[in-house]
C-alpha angles and dihedrals in degrees: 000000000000084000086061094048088238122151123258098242091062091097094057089064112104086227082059089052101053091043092069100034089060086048088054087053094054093056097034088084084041088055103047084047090064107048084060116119093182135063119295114210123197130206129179129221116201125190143162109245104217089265092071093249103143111227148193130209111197117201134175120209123203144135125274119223095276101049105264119138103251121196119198125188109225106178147332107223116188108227134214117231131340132358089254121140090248085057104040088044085048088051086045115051 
């Protein structure tokens, strides 16, 4: 903050507060990803929104510690064009 040059009673505001509480959500799936000892495997569901906006939902599937099948959304690319391979791998990577 001080960096930024932003006071210091930025962080008392509620808008402060759900900014970082949206960041923390965002980390909370990369974290769990990385505490897996065992293989994650990812699939990829496409579909076409009713506005025609073509779109990928990226999910990893693993094991938690104890053994129980887990399922995280990643992300959920638009892609251009048609659901071919070329187009998901582009959204992807």
């Amino acid at each position: 903050m001080a960096y930024a040059n932003i006071s210091f009673r930025q962080v008392e505001l509620p808008q402060f507060h759900e900014l970082l509480q949206e960041a923390y959500a965002r980390l909370a799936p990369l974290e769990q990803l990385q505490e897996v000892e065992g293989h994650i495997h990812f699939t990829f569901d496409l579909w076409t929104a009713g506005n025609l906006l073509n779109l990928n939902g990226v999910f990893a599937h693993f094991l938690d510690p104890i053994g129980k099948k887990k399922k995280i959304l990643l992300s959920i690319p638009s892609i251009n064009g048609r659901h071919m391979g070329e187009a998901i791998a582009d959204g992807v990577v």
